[in-house]
C-alpha positions in Angstrom: 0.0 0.0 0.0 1.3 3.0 -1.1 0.8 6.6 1.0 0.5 9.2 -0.4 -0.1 13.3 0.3 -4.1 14.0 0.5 -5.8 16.4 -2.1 -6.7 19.2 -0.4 -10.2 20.3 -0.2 -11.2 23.4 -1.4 -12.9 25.6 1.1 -16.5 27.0 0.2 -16.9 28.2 3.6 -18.4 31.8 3.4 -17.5 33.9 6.5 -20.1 35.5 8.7 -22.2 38.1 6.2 -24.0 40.8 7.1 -27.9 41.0 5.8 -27.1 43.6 3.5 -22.8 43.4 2.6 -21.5 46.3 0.5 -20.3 44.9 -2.6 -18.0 46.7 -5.1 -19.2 46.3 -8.9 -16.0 45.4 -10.5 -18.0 43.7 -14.2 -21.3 45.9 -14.5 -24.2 44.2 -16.2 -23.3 43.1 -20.0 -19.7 44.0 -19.8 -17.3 41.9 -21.3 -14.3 42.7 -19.1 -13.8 40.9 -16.1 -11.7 43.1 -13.3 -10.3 42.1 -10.6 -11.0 44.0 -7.3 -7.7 46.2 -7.9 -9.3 47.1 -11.2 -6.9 45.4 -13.3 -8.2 43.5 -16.0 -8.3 39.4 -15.1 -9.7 38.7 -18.6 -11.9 39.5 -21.4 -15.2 37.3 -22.0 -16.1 36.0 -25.6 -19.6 37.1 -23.6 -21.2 39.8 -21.8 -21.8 38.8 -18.4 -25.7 38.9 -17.3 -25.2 40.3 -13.9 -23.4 42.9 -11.6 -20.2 41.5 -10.5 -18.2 42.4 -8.1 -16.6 41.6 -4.7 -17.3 42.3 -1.3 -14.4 44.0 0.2 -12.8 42.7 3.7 -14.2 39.4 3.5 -11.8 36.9 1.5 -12.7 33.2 -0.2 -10.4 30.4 0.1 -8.5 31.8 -2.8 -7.1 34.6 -1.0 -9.2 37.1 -3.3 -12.1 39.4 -1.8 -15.0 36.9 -1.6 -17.3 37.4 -5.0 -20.8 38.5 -5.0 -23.4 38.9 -7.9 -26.0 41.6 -7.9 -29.2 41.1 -9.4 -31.0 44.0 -11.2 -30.2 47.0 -13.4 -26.8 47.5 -14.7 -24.4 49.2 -12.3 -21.3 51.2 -12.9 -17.9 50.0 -12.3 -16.4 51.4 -9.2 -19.8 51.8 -7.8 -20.5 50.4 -3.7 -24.1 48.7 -2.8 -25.5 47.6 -0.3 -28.1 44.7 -1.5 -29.5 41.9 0.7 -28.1 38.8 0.4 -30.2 36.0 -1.6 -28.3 33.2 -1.9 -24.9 31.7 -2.1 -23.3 29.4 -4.9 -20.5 26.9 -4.4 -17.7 27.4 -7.4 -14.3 25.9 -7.4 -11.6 28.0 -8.9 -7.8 27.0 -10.0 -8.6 24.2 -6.8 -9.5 27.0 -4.4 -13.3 27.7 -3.6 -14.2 30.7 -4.6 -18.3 31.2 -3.2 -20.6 33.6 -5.3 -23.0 35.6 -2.6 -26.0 36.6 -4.7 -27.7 39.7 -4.2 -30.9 41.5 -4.7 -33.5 43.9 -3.7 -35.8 40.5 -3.9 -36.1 36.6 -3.2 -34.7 34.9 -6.7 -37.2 34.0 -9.0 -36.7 30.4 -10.4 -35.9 31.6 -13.3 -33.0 33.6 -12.3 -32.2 30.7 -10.0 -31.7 28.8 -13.2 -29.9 31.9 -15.2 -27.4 31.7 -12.3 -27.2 28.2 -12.5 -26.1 28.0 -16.7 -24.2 31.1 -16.6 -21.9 29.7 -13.9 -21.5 26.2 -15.5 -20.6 28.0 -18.6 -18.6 30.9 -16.5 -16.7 27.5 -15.6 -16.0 26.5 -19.2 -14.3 29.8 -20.0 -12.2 29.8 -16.7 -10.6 26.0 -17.2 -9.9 27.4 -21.2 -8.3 30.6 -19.7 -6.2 28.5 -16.7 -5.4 26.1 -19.7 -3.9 29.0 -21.8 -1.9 30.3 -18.7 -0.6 26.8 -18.1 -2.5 24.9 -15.8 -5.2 22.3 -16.0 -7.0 23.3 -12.3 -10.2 22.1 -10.8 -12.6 25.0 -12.1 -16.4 23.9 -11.6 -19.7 25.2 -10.5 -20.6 23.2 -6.9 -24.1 24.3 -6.8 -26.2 26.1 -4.0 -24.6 26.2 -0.5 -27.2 28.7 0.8 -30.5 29.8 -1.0 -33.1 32.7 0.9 -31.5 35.0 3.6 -29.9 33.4 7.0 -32.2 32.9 9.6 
């Protein structure tokens, strides 16, 4: 029997959130640019995204970047600061590390943008094992599915 070193687990723990977290649009609505939270550009999408997205600054994910949120509604500007109610929370595995999406919005999710989030994240996935693939690595990149859905009781 051989031993060997354990795969580590990614971590799609979410630290503590606050009802209504103040998330920093970094991708409005329909952009094609994905930013990073510095404002540098991480990568440009063959398509525009169909929500806000942005990070929630102070609170990190497992892959050492401010922890990702998604606001539902109108198109926001880049640079803007909301604060939206949390809705949900989606499990996604990035380059091995987990990398949670809170989901925000004035209102509950409707099932049909439960299921918008749901193939835009599976294909969101695609893209980001491509791009890891061009950079040089062949990562665990996947959408987990729903780790929290309605707000915490």
């Amino acid at each position: 029997m051989s031993v060997g070193r354990a795969a580590s687990v990614p971590d799609l723990s979410v630290p503590p959130l606050p009802r209504e977290p103040e998330v920093l649009i970094e991708c409005p609505r329909f952009s094609m640019v994905k930013r990073r939270a510095d404002g540098t550009v991480d990568f440009v999408s063959p398509l525009p995204c169909p929500y806000n997205y942005g990070s929630i600054p102070g609170l990190l994910s497992d892959d050492g970047d401010p922890l990702d949120a998604v606001v539902l509604g109108p198109r926001l500007s880049q640079g803007q600061r909301v604060r939206v109610p949390v809705v949900a929370v989606l499990g996604f595995i990035d380059a091995g590390k987990g990398d949670p999406k809170v989901v925000c919005g004035a209102h509950p999710m409707t099932a049909s943008e439960r299921a918008g989030l749901e193939r835009f994240f599976h294909v969101y996935a695609l893209f980001k094992r491509g791009l890891h693939r061009v950079r040089g690595a062949v990562p665990d990149t996947r959408f987990v599915g729903w780790l929290r859905e309605g707000p915490e009781s």
